[in-house]
N, C-alpha and C positions, 0 to 999 in steps of 0.2 A: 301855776299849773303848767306843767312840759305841752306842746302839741309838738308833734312830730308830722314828718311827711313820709310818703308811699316807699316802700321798696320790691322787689320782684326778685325773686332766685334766678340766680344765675351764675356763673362761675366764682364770681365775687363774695357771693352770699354763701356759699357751699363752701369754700373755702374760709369764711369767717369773715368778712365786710359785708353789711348790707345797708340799705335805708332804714328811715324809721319811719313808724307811722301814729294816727292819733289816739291816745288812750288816756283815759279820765275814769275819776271813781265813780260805780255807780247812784244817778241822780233820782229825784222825784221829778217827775213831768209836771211845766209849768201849766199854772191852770189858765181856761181859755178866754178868752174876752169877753166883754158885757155883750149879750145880740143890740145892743142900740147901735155900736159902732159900726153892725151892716146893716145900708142901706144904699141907694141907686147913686150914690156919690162912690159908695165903694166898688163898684163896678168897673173893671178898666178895658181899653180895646187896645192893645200893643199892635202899631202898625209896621210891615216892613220887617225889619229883623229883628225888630227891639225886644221880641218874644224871646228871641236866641238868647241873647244876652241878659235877658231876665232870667232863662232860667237856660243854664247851657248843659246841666247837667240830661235833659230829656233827650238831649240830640247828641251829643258825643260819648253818655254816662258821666263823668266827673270832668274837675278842670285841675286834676293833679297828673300827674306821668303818663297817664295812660289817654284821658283826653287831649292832652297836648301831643301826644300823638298820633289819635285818632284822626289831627287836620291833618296828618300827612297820607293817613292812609287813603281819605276821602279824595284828594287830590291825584295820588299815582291811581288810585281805582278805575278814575275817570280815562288815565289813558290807558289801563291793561283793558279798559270794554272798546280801546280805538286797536288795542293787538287782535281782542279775541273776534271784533271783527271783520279784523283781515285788513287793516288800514294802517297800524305802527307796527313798525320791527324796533326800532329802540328807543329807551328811556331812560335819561338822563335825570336822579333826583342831587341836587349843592344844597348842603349848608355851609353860607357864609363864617367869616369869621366874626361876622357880628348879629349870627344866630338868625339870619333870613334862610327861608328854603326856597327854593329853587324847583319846581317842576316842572320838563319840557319831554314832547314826544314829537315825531315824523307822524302825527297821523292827518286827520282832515282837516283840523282846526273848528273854533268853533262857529255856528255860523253867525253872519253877522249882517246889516240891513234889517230896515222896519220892521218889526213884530205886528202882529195885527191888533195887540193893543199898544199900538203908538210909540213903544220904546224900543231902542234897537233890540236885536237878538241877544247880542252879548250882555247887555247890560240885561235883561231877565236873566238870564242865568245865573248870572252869579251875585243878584238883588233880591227876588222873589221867591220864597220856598215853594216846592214842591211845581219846580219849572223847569225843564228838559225834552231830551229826546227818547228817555225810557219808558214812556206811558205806550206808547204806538210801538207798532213793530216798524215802520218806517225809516228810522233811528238809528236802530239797535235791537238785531231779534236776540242777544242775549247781553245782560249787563248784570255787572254788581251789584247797581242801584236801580231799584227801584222808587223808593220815596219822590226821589227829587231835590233833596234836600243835602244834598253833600258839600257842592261846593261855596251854595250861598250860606251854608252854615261857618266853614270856613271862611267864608268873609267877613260875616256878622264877626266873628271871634278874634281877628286881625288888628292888629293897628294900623298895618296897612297892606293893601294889595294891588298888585300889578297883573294886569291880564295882557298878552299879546294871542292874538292868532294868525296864520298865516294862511293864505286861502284866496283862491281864483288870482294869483297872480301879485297881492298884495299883502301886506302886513297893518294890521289892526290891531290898536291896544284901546287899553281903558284902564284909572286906576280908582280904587276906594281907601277912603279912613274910617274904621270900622263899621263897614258893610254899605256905606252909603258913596257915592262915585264924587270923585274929587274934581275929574275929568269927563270931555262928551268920549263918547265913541272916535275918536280920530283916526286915519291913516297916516303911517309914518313913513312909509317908503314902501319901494316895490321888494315881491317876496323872493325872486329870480329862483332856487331853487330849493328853496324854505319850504318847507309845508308841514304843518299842527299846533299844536299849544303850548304856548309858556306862560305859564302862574310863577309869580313870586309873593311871598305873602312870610310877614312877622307877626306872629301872635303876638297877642295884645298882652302884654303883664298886668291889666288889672284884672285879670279875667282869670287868668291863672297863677297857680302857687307859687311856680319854677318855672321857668324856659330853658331847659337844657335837655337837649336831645339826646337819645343815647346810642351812639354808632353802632354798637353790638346789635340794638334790637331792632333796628334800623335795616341792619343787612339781613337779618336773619327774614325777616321780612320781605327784603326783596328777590332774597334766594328763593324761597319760595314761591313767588312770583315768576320767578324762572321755569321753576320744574313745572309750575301749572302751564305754562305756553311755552313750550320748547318752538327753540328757533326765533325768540325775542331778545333781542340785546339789551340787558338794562346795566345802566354802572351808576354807581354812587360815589361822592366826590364830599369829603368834609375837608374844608378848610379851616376848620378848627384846631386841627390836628395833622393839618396835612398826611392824609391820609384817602386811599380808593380803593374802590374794589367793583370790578364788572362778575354779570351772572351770565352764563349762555347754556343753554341744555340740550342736543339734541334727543337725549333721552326719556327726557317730561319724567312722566312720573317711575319709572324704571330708576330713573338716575335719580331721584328723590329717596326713595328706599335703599339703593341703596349706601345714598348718603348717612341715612338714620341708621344702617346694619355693620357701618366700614369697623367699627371696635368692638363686633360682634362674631362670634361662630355661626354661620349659617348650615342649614339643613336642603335647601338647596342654592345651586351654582347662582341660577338665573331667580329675580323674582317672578312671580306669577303675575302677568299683565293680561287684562279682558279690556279694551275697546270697543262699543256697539254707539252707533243710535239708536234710541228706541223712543217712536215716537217723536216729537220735538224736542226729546231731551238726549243728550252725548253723554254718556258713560263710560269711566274709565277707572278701571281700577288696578292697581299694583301689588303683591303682596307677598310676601318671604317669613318664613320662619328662621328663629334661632334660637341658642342655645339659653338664654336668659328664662327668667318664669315669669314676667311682665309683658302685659300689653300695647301698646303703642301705635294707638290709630289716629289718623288728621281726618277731618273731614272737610270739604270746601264744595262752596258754592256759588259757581260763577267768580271762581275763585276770592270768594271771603273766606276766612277761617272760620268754620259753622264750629266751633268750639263747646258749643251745649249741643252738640247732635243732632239728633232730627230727622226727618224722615227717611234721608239717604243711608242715616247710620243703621236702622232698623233694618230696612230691607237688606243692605250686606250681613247684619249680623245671621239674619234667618236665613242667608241663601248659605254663608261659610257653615250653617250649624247643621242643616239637611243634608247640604251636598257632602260633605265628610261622612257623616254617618249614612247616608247610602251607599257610597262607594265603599265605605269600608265591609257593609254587608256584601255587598256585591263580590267584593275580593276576599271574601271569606277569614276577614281579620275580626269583623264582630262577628261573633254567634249566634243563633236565633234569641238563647238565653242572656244574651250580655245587654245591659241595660243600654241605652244612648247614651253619645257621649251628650253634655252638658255643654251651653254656649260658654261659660267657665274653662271646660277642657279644650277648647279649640281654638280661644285666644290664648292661651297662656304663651307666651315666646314670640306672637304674630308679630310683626310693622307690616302696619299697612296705611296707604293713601289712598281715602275716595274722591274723586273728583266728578261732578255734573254741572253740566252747562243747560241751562234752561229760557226758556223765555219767561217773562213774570212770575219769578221765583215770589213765594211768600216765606216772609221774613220774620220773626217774632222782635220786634222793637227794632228801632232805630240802626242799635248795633250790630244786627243782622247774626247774633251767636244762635242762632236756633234755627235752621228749614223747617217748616212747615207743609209745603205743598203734597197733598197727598197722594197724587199721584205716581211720585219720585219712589216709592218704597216699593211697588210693583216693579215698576223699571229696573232698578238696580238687582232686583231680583232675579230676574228674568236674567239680566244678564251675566251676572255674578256667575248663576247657576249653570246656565250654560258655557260658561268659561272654564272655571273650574273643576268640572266633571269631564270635558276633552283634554286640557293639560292633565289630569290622573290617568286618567286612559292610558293618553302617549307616554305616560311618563310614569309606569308604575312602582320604580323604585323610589322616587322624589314621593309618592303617595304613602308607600310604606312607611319611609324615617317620618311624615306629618305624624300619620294615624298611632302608631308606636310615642309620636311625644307624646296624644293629646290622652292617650292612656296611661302612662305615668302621670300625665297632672292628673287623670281623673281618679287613680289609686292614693295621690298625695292630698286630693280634698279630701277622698273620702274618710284620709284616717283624722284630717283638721276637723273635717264633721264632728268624729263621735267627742273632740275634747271640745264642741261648741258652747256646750254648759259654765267654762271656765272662762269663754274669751267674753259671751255676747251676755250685758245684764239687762237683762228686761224688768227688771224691776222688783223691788222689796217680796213681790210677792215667791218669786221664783226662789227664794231663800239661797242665794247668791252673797257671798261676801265682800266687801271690799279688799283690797291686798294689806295684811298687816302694816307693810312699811308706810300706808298714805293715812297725814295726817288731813283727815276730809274739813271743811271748812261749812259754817254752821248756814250759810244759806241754800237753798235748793233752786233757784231760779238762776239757769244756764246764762242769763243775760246777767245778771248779776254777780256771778264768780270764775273765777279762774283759777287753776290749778300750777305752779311749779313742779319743772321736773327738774329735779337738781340731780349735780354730778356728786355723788359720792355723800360716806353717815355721815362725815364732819360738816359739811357746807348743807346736808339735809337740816342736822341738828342744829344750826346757827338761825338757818332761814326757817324751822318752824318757830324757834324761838322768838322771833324778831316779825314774824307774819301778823296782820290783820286775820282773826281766825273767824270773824264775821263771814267774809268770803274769800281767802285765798288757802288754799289747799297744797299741801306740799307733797312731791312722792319723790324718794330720792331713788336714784339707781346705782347699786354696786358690781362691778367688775364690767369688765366690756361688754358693749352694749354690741348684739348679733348684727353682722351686716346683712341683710335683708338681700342686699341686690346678689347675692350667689346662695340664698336659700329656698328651699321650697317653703310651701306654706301652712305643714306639716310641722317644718322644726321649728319656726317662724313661732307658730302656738305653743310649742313646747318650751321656750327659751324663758329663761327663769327673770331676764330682763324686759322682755317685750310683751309675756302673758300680763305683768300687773298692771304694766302703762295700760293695755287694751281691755282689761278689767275696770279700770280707774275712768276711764273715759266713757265707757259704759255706751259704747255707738256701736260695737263691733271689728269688724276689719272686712276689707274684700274678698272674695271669692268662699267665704261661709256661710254656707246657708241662704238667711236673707239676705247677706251681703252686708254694709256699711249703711247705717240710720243716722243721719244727720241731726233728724229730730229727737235723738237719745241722747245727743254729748250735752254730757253733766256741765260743760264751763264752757261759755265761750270764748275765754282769751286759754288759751294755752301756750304756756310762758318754756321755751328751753334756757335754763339757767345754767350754763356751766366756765370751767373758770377759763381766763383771757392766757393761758397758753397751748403750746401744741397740743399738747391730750385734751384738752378743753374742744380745740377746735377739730380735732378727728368725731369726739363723741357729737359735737355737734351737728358734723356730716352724717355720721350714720343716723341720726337722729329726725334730720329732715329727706334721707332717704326712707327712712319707714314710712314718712308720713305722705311723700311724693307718691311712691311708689303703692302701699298698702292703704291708705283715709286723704286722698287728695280732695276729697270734699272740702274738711277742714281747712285747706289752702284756698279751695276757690271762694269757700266764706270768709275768709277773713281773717278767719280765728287763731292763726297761727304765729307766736311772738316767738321772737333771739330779746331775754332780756342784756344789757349792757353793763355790766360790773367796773366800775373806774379798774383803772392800771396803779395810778398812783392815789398819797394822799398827801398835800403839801399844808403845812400848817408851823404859824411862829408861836404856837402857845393861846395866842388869844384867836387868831382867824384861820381855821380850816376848810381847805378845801378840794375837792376830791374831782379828780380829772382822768381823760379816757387814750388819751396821747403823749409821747415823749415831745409834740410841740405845743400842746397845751400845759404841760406840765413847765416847760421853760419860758412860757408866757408870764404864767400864775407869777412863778419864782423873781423876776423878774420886775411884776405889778407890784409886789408885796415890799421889795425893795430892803429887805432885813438880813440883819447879820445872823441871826438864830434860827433861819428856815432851816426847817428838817424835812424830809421827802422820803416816803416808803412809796416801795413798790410792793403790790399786791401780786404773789404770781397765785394765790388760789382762794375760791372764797371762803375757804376753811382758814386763811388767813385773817377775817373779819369778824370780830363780833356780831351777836344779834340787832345789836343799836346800827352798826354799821350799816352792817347790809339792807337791815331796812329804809335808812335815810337814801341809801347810793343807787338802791338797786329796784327793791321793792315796795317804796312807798309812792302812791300815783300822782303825789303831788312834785314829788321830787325826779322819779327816776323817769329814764328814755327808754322807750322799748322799740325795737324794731318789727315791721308787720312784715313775714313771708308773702309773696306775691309770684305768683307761675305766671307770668302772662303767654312766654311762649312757649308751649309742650317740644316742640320739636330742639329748643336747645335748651331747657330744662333736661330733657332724659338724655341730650347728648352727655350733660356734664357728669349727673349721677353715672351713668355707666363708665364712662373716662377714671369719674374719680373712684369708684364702689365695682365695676368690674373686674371681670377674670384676666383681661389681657391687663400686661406690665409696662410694652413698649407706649401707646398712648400716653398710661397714666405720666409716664417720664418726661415725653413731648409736653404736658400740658403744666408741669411743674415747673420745668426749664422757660417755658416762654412767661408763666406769671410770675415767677419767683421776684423780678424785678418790682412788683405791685405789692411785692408784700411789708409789711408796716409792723414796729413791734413785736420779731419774733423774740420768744424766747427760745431758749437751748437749753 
């Protein structure tokens, strides 16, 4: 049986290369153990870090791509809380060429001398969980972390780690082999005009899948980082690749949006920027309209990417939703009679970044994707509201072109509205049809099946032929598939290709009615099958544009597959075998060592019989699939717009520099 490993959208993926990840046929659950085998022998006490490393998935989420990068973020975190309190201007993150990382800042270092339980400072830190300087305002009146647990988690995870600090004059290191110190606390020399933290630290390979960092996501990361603390110098440095790149912003979050807006038509010049304190929490918001029909808002806390939302996302939604619709009455653009506009109508086109700075921010988990604190939704409100009803004021042309979008989107739901009976199936009862074309698959538990969406009748007709009809479900699509990213959402339901997918999947789509139901999608693996050349791989773009853009749920669960159709098939009569590259294919050739090898190239899967396709492609013992993965929004919708937008010159820019990457075209 295949396992595969993580992959994540990104320009690679959209353009047709991505990761794979794990998928198996559905199993029966192993039954549980006899209760004699617990008892007080079963009982264990994990001292120290040995927790971390028993189970590291509680404290980073997983130990494939994303937890292996979550020790890097854990690390810069700790010096962007020495920027944001006024202590570093720059931050230098190296990866070596032999996959060490490197992170040093100018701020105060850490402290170091007896603890008052008996060990020095530095080695609590980065030995005992949930030990720091974020519990007290003494510290740190605002920081990332709260837990306590960031960097000794990173250590626990390490094969090995290197701490220096620099401070009162001196330099001070320590090192560990996974999470435990190899060394005392020593002084190495005087610091003369040194002064903060250098961590070096190699994760440990048994702990994780891969150790390969990914410089894209890496930067995109610390740009970010940028715009949140303008006037921080951070650069990053891969010696892997010889390659760098520094972030500086005087802008903050101004220059952030308009980062996200630059391959975009804007509706106004400048974006809309609110700054306030309120109360012990710093509010700042950025925000611009354009011409696109998509949303795009970041939200941060204490600069985390609060990526599931949370408190501060509410309260800006409810002050953008009020404030429009009172100013527009007040300027005599709504009517008394004219309904409100809908929180729907007033993001459609938005970027925007929220940022707040708090003291004991509350976190949902570890990974800190959720705010909590409920105070934060008043706050942002407050000043949201106040921001943005003085900018309309001053600025009542920039008011007009908003209020005039948000009433075409509100005219173009309302006509998706009346055809919602077609897109959203709620269920047998609602006497709702499936789409002629999908050949549905005989089980009904969403964990248990998966649906293909194939390119075109031929390669639909091979792959249902060839399908497990237990649970794999086929819908084929003919003729081009709508680009979504320059449509409303209007013809988006009308489109003869995208109404049966959104029928078929039976969850909805956004901005309908109730919106997008997660707990309706009939399949959880949702498989894009289409063939390995250029039309293959355009329909494949638009296809994970719909799903970015309109059911991104779908992506953040998981459920979203590129399956992998070999290129070739190399076979001497008796041993065939079916390969995905022009260098595995010269491998094979090669291995086999025969004067009668034959070699087809596959350019479609209408090319393949039913047997075929199912050994290569669609059987789970045999075939690779690869799993979509968004991790980061802000160069996610860079690419979709580049690739799926109205402007030409980017799109040209971004072909001419990866063209070089590209593998296996065909012509």
């Amino acid at each position: 049986m295949t396992e595969d490993s993580s992959h994540k959208v990104s320009a690679a993926a959209a353009s047709g290369a991505a990761g794979a990840s794990a998928e198996r046929r559905p199993r029966t659950k192993a039954s549980p153990r006899s209760g004699s085998d617990y008892n007080a022998e079963s009982i264990q006490i994990l001292e120290g870090l040995a927790a971390v490393r028993k189970r590291p998935g509680m404290y980073i989420g997983s130990t494939d791509a994303r937890g292996l990068h979550h020790l890097v973020w854990e690390v810069v975190d700790n010096s962007i809380d020495e920027a944001m309190a006024g202590y570093a201007t720059r931050i230098t993150v190296q990866i070596t060429a032999a996959g060490m990382v490197t992170v040093e800042d100018d701020g105060r270092g850490v402290p170091v001398g007896r603890h008052k339980s008996g060990i020095d400072a530095l080695e609590v830190v980065h030995t005992i969980l949930h030990a720091g300087a974020k519990f007290e305002q003494g510290g740190y009146k605002v920081s990332g972390g709260l837990h306590g647990v960031g960097v000794s988690v990173v250590n626990a995870l390490s094969e090995w780690m290197r701490v220096e600090s620099s401070r009162d004059g001196s330099v001070w290191s320590q090192e560990y082999v996974r999470g435990k110190p190899s060394t005392k606390v020593v002084k190495v020399g005087p610091a003369g005009a040194r002064r903060g933290t250098k961590t070096s630290f190699r994760a440990d390979p048994e702990m994780f899948e891969d150790i390969d960092y990914s410089f894209e996501l890496i930067s995109q990361r610390l740009r970010e980082s940028a715009y949140l603390n303008k006037r921080v110098w951070i650069t990053f440095i891969d010696d892997r690749n010889d390659r760098e790149r520094s972030f500086y912003f005087e802008g903050g979050l101004m220059s952030f949006v308009r980062h996200m807006n630059r391959n975009k038509e804007v509706l106004t010049q400048r974006p809309i920027y609110v700054e306030r304190k309120e109360g012990q929490t710093l509010v700042e918001v950025a925000l611009q309209y354009n011409d696109t029909y998509t949303e795009n808002v970041l939200a941060f806390a204490n600069n985390i990417n609060t990526v599931d939302g949370g408190t501060h996302v509410t309260g800006f939604r409810a002050a953008l939703t009020s404030s429009l619709n009172d100013w527009a009455r007040r300027s005599g653009i709504l009517k008394d009679s004219d309904a409100n506009l809908s929180g729907d109508d007033v993001r459609e086109g938005l970027t925007a970044v929220i940022s707040v700075k708090l003291p004991e921010p509350q976190f949902e988990g570890q990974t800190k994707a959720k705010l909590g604190s409920a105070e934060v939704k008043g706050q942002v409100q407050a000043v949201l509201a106040d921001g943005l009803v003085q900018y309309l004021e001053e600025n009542p042309g920039d008011g007009r072109r908003i209020i005039e979008k948000c009433l075409t989107a509100s005219r173009a739901r309302e006509a998706a509205r009346k055809a919602r009976d077609l897109v959203i199936r709620k269920g047998a009862l609602d006497g709702l049809s499936l789409p002629g074309k999908l050949a549905d698959c005989q089980e009904r538990d969403p964990e248990r099946s998966e649906i293909f969406i194939v390119e075109g009748d031929s390669a639909g007709g091979s792959a249902k032929q060839g399908r497990d009809r237990r649970f794999q479900a086929i819908l084929p699509l003919r003729g081009k598939v709508l680009n979504v990213e320059k449509a409303r959402l209007d013809r988006i339901v009308a489109s003869e290709n995208v109404r049966p997918l959104i029928i078929a999947l039976g969850a909805g789509i956004e901005g309908i009615g109730d919106s997008f139901d997660l707990t309706k999608l009939r399949y959880h693996r949702v498989i894009i099958m289409t063939d390995a050349d250029v039309d293959g791989a355009h329909i494949r773009t638009l296809l994970l544009t719909l799903f970015y853009r309109h059911m991104p749920q779908v992506i953040e669960a998981g459920y979203l597959y590129i399956a992998q159709p070999p290129l070739y098939r190399v076979s001497t009569g008796k041993v065939t075998k079916y390969v995905q590259s022009e260098k595995e294919r010269e491998a094979i050739v090669k291995q086999m060592n025969a004067k009668n090898v034959s070699v087809q190239r596959f350019k479609g899967l209408g090319e393949m019989n039913a047997e075929q396709l199912w050994e290569t492609t669609m059987n789970p013992e045999t075939r690779t699939l690869l799993r979509v993965d968004s991790e980061n929004a802000a160069a996610a919708d860079e690419i979709f717009t580049t690739l799926m937008g109205e402007k030409v010159a980017p799109r040209k820019d971004f072909i001419k520099s990866e063209a070089r990457k590209v593998q296996n075209l065909d012509i």
